[in-house]
N, C-alpha and C positions, 0 to 999 in steps of 0.2 A: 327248472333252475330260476332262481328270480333273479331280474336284473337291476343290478344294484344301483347304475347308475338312477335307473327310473326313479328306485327307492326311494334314493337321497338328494333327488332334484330339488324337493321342497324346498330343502336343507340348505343348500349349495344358491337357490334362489335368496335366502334369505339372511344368509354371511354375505353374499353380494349387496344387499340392500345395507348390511350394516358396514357400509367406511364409517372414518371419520367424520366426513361431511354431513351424511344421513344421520350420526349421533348428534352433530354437534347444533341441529336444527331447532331445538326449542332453549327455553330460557334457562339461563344457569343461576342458581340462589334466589336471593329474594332481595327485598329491599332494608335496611336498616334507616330508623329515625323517622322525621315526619312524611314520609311516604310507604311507612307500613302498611302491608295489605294489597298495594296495588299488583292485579296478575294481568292488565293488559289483556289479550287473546284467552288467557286461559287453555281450555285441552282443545283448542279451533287445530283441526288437521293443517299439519304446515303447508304451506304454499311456495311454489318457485316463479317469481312472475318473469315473464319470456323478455320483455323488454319495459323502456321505460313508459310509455302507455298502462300497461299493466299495471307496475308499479304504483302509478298515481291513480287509479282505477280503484283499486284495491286500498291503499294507503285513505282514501276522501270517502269510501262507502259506508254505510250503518250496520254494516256486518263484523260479526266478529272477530278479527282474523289472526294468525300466526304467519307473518310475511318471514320468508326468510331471504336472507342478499345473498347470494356466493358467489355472486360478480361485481364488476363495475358496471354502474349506471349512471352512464355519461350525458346530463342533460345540454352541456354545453353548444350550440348553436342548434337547438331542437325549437327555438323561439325567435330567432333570430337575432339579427344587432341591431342598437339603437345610438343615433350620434347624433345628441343636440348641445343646449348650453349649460355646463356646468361652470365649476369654480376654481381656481386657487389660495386657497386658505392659508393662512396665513403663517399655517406653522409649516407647511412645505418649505423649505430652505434650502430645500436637492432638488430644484428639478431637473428631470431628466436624468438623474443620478440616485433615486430610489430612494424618492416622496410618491405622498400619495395628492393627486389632485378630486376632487371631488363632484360627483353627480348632486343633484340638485333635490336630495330628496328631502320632504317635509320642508321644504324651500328654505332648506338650510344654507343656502349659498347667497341669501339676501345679502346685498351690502360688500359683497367678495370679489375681485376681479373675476371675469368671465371668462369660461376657457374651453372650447370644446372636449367631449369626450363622448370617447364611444364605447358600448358596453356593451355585455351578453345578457338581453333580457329575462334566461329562465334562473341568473343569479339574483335578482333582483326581487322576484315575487316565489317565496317558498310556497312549497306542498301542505294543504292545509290536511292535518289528520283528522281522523274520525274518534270517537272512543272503543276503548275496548280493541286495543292492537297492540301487539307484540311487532317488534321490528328486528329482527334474529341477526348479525352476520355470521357465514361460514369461514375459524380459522380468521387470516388475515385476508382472507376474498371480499369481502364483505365493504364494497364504497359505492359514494354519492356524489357524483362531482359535478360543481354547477348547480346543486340546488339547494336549497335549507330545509328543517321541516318546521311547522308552526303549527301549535295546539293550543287553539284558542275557541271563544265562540261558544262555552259551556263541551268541549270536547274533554273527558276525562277516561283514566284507566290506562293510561300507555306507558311502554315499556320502551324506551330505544337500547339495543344492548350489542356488543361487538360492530358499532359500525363504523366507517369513516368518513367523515363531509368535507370535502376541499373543494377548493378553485372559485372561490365565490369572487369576480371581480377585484382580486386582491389590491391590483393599483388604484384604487381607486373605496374612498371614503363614501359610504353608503348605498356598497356594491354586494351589501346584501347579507344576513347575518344567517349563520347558522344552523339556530335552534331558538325558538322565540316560542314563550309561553305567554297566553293573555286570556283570561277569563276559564282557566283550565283545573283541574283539580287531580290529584293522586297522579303523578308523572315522575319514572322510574328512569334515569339517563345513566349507565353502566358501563362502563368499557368500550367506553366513545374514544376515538382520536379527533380534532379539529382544526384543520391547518389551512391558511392560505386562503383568509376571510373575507374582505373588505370593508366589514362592518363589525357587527359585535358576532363573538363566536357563541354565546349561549344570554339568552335575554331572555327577563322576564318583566312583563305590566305594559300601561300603567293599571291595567286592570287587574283583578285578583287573580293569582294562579295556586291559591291554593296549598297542597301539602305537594313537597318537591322532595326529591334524594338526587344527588349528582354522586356518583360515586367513580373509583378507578380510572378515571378519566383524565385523558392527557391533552390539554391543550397547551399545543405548541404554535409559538406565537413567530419561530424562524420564517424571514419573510423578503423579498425582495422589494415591497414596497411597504415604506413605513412613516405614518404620520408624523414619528419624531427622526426622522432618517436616520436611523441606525441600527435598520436590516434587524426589528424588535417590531410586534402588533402591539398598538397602542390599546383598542376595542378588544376585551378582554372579554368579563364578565359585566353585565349589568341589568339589578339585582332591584326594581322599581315597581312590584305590585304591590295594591291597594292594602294586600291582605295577603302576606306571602309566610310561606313556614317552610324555610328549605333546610334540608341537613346537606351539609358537602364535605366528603368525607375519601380520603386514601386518592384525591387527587394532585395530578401532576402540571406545576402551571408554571410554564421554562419560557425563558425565551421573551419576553413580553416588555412594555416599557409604562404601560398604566390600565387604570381599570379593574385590577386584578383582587379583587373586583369591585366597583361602585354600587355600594347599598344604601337606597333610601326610599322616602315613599309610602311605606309601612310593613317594608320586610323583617320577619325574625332570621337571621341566621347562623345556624350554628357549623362553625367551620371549625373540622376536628380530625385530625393528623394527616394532615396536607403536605405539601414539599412542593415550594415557594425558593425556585431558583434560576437566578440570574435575571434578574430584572431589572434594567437601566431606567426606573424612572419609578413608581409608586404601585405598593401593592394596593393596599385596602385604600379606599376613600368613602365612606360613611358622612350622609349629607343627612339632612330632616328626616323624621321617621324612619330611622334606615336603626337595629338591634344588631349588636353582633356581638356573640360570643364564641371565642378565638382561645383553641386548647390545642395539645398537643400538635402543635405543628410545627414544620422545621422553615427555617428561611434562612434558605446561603445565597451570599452574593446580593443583596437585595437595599438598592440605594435607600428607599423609604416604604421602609412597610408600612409604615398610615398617614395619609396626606395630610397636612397641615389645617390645623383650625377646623376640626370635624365637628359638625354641630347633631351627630345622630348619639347612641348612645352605646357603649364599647365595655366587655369584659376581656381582657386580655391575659387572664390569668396569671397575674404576677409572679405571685410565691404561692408558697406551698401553707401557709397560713388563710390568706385570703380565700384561694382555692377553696377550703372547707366550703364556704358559702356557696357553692355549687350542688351539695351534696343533696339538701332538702327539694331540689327539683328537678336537680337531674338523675338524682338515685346514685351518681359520683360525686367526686373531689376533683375538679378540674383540671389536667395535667399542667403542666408548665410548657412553655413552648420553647424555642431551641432558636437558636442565631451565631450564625458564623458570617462574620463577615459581612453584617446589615444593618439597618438601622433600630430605634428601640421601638417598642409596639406598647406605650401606653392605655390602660383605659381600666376600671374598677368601677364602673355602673353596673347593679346588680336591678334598678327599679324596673325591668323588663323579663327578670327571670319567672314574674308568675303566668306568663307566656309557654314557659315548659309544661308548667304543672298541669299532669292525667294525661299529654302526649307522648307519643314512643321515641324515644330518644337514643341516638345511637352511642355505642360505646367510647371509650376514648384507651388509647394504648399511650405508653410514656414516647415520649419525642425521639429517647437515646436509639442511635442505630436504625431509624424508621429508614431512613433517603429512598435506601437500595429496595427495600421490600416494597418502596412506593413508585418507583423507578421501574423497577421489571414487574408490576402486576398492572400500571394505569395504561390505559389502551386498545389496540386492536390485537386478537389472536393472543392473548393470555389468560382464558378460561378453557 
């Protein structure tokens, strides 16, 4: 008689192998706009590293890799603390009432009242990547807390996708940013959350980073300490390589009071059906060399969507007339962008559009009804 169990061991081994978790291990889609093409790890057999040693082991080496997160990976006092002299700036006007006072970095505290503080060292100095890495999470398992990642240094090909980065020294102005690209190339940022920064949550320069895609990604800027004191990140996005091509597209950026984002430098960007809500303080500010063209996106609640006196150079997609003139490079008609309850968003510079032209350009969808489909897809554990 044959026994069945033995049979169907293989079987039975290998429905155990497939949860969720074991599906959900490699990368999901691809990239849309100027970061076309990037695969990151590629088919690198995934990887589960045991702790955070591993992690950075793995994340800095010249190997190819498929890292996947399905935990937290808590670097917070794995460096220890540091308490010397920093500052109080000028815009804190809460202290002790949830301002941010500030460490002294790039000796930015020159000329500032002096104020001690003390801080958790491994927020301050991010994880530097390697090329050619996929960074997976599992589901909503999938966080970083206490550390940034940074892809700079000629590192290209990375993927960061389903992860979450918090706790970077949030009381505290130059307590360490996020996600920092500089001298990078093809970098793929997917259904990212970011919260609870200190510094900027997604930077790029001042050196070239190349072709970028941010996509599905929800930064949220709710915060107990905040540079303009009112429980809102001010260090948003900022948006300052030499030579930058970023698409940022179907993300979610709440909660914030500026920055959101500052472009200059020599970045092109193309910002296309976003959802730009509740911002007590300024969305876009486009300085010197800073390109932005600005389609279908929604902005509610939003004091000033572009800061006063921009001296970069702005398509804001008026009308539905003007619009045409997007067609010849970006193979559309520009949508119109949406506002409820904001301020106007100026701008009909097209001399930067032959910046598109022969590059992969992401689509663009009407603004009407976008919020909620941008709402429940940006973030962690929605692939």
């Amino acid at each position: 008689m044959v026994n069945l169990t033995l049979t169907l061991l293989p079987y039975l081994t290998l429905l155990t192998l497939l949860t969720p978790a074991a599906l959900a291990q490699t990368v999901k889609g691809s990239p849309e706009g100027f970061a076309t093409g990037t695969t990151g790890g590629g088919s690198a057999t995934p990887q589960y590293p045991a702790d955070i040693a591993q992690l950075k082991t793995w994340l800095t080496d010249s190997t190819p890799r498929v890292i996947v997160i399905n935990k937290e990976f808590n670097f917070i006092g794995s460096e220890g603390k540091v308490t010397e002299q920093g500052c109080r700036p000028a815009s804190n006007k809460c202290v002790g009432n949830g301002g941010q006072d500030a460490i002294n970095g790039a000796n930015w505290c020159s000329g500032q009242p002096a104020v001690s503080v003390t801080y958790d060292k491994a927020g301050v100095s991010a994880i530097n990547v390697g090329s050619n890495k996929s960074i997976v999470g599992v589901g909503s398992s999938g966080v970083i807390r206490g550390k940034g990642l940074r892809i700079a240094n000629g590192a290209k090909n990375v993927i960061i996708q389903n992860i979450h980065i918090t706790d970077l020294n949030p009381q505290y102005i130059w307590g360490g940013d996020a996600i920092t690209l500089a001298g990078s190339d093809l970098v793929w940022i997917d259904h990212v959350k970011i919260s609870k920064i200190g510094r900027q949550m997604f930077v790029t320069g001042p050196s070239a980073s190349g072709r970028v895609t941010v996509s599905n990604t929800d930064f949220d800027g709710t915060t107990s300490y905040s540079a303009t004191c009112n429980g809102r990140h001010y260090w948003t996005i900022y948006l300052t390589g030499s030579s930058d091509q970023v698409t940022f597209k179907n993300n979610y950026i709440h909660n914030v009071s500026g920055r959101a984002p500052k472009v200059l430098g020599g970045v092109v960007l193309h910002a296309v059906n976003n959802y730009f809500y509740s911002i007590a303080g300024h969305a876009f500010d486009v300085g010197t060399g800073g390109n932005v063209l600005a389609e279908g996106n929604i902005f509610q609640n939003v004091d000033t969507v572009l800061l006063a006196n921009p001296t970069g150079q702005i398509f804001a997609s008026p009308d539905t007339t003007t619009n045409q003139q997007c067609s010849p490079y970006l193979g559309h008609a520009c949508q119109l962008n949406a506002f409820g309850s904001s301020g106007s968003f100026p701008g009909t510079s097209t001399s930067f559009f032959g910046s598109f032209s022969g590059k992969p350009v992401a689509g663009a969808n009407s603004a009407s009804g976008l919020s909620a489909t941008i709402v429940n897809g940006a973030g962690v554990g929605k692939i």
